[in-house]
C-alpha positions, 0 to 999 in steps of 0.5 A: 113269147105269147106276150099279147096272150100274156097281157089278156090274162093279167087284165082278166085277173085284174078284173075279176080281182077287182069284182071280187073286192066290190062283192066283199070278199077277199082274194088270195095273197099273191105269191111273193117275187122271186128275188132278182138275179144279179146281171151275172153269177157264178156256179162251181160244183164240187164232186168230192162234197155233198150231192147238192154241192156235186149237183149245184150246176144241175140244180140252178139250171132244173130250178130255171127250168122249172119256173119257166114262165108260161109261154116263155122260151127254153134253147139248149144246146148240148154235148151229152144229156143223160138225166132223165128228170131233167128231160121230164122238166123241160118236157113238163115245161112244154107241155104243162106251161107251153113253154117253147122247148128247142133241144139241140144234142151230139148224136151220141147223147143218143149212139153212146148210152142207147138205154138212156131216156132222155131224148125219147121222153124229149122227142115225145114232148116236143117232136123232132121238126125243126120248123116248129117252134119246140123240138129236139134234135140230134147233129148228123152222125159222126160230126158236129152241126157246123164242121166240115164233113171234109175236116174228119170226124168233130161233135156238137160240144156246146153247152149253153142253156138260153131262158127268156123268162125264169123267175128274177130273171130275163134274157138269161145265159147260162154257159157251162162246161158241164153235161148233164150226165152223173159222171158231170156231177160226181166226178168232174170239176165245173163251172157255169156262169149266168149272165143276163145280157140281151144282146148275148142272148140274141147273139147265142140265140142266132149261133142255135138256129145255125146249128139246127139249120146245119148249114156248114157251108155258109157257116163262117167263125163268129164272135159278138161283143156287148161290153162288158162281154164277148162271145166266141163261136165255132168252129174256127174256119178257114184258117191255119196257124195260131193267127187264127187261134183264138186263143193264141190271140188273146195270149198275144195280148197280154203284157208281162211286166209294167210299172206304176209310179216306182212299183213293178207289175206282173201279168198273172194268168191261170188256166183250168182245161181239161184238154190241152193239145194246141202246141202253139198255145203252149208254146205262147204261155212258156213265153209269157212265163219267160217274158215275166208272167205268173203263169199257173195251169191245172190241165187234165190231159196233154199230149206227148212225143209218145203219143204224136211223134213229135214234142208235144204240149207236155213236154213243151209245158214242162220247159224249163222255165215254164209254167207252174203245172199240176195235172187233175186227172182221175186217180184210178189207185183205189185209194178210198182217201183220194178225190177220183175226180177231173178238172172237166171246166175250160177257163182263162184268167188273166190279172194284169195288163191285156191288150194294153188295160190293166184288167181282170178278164175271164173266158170260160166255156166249152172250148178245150185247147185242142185242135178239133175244138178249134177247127171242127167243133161246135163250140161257145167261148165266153169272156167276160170283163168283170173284177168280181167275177175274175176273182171267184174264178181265182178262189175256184182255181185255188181250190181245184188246184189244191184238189188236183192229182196226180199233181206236180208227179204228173208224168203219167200216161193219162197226164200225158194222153197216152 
């Protein structure tokens, strides 16, 4: 940021304010601050409410953008952008306030929906070369930024907004699970958190300039931690097996059952994913259920014994004796009454005893429970250790499960991944 170019402009200001007065004539009312954000916030949108309720994810982050201060940094990291008057935002940034723009996509922002502008009205603003301080750019063709070309096929999946300077705020993370698309808005279920935290910050900042230095061979997992939070990126390489599952591993962490004085306790966990097809995740939460937990899942997508060939995490979820299921997948029965909507967000809850605390916790992020998510993928996983944040995730989870349909009658080829 220009912070000396910065400073000689508020000192010009304040001495020709200072002329003015000795002259007898007024100066203008400064416009009033915005009001601080809090350390952190939560956003969820609703696809079945108002278009700003369906757009409450696209709408904080064009605000951010938005007041932007001059000379200021925007990083973007992102699956899918189709939302032309988001892109014009961030190139009116750059170009109106010389704020430095770094756009980072999956190439098939671009190969899926040709006939979108976005990334044309963003290459004219901000150019294409990685070696400036603004561009956008694309993950080579067919695979993310990061995998492996020897892994197979994988995409740029993450979904992270970065703002040095917005109004009441500094340092500022947005981590979402939501694209930029309409189908985001008005037929998905999301969340965003906006954290502001400069150690995080720094830590997504240095993950962005791997994923455009698209250097795969040196690339190695990586995670940060600021307490109260962690960040997890990927993809997840070397490894095999759920010792080197993030998930598994957290799961591995959590104490069913405990006693306080004479009370009994239990573990409560709660997952919204659209994407659930690690069997050994599966496997971990119908033990935990076993072993005592409350554990509740609303998915939108698994896979089967029909599609693999072999059990799948459908049907290891649907043990007796498991979890408490409820599929939220699009409800294509024409019926005008019913939400036509997914669970698109990727979020763990945990409300009890984890790794050996009585706690509440939240990861929340881009990470599916899915192999190439793991594996191939370029991702973001945030946890965050925060009661008050925990709990609006909880009444946010309440809310997509009362909504979720095909529901508890889940047996069905989308519900299944068939």
């Amino acid at each position: 940021m220009r912070f000396a170019s910065r400073f000689r402009s508020r000192r010009i200001a304040t001495v020709i304010s200072a002329l003015l007065l000795a002259a007898g004539l007024q100066t203008a009312t400064a416009p009033e601050a915005a009001a601080a954000l809090p350390e952190i916030s939560t956003v969820f949108n609703n696809p079945a409410g108002t278009t700003d309720e369906q757009q409450a994810i696209r709408l904080q982050i064009q605000s951010f953008i938005n007041s932007a201060a001059p000379g200021s940094d925007i990083t973007v990291a992102l699956y899918h952008m189709w939302d032309e008057t988001t892109a014009r935002a961030l190139a009116t940034a750059h170009t109106d306030r010389g704020v430095d723009v770094r756009v980072l996509l999956d190439s098939t922002s671009v190969s899926d929906n040709p006939s979108n502008p976005s990334y044309g009205i963003l290459s004219a603003a901000l150019g294409t070369d990685r070696a400036q301080s603004s561009f956008v750019g694309l993950c080579p063709q067919g695979k993310s930024c990061l995998g492996d070309p020897a892994g197979g096929a994988s995409i740029n999946h993450n979904k992270f907004f970065l703002f040095s300077q917005v109004d009441g705020a500094s340092n500022l993370v947005v981590q979402t699970s939501s694209n930029l698309t309409p189908s985001a808005y008005s037929r998905m279920r999301n969340d965003a958190v906006l954290l502001q935290n400069t150690g995080i910050y720094n830590a997504y900042n240095s993950y962005f300039g791997k994923l455009a230095a698209q250097d795969w061979d040196s690339w190695s997992y990586t995670t940060a931690t600021f307490s109260p939070y962690k960040v997890y990126f990927y993809p997840y390489v070397p490894g095999t097996g759920n010792s080197a599952d993030t998930i598994w591993n957290i799961l591995d962490g959590v104490t069913c059952t405990w006693t306080e004085g004479t009370t009994a306790k239990s573990t409560k966990v709660r997952v919204a994913m659209l994407r659930f097809t690690r069997l050994g995740v599966a496997e971990k939460l119908v033990e935990l259920k076993k072993a005592g937990c409350d554990v509740d899942i609303v998915y939108a997508e698994t896979d089967s014994v029909a599609s693999s060939g072999t059990a799948g995490t459908w049907e290891e979820l649907h043990t007796s004796g498991g979890p408490t299921l409820r599929c939220y997948n699009y409800d294509e029965d024409g019926n005008s009454t019913t939400t036509n909507s997914v669970v698109h967000s990727k979020y763990l809850l945990i409300d009890g005893k984890y790794s050996g605390t009585v706690n509440k916790v939240v990861w929340t992020g881009s990470h599916n429970y899915s192999g190439p998510a793991l594996r191939e993928n370029d991702e973001a996983l945030l946890k965050i250790d925060s009661t008050a944040v925990h709990d609006l995730y909880a009444a946010n989870f309440a809310t997509v499960k009362a909504a979720a349909l095909p529901g508890t009658a889940d047996n069905t080829p989308a519900c299944k991944g068939v």
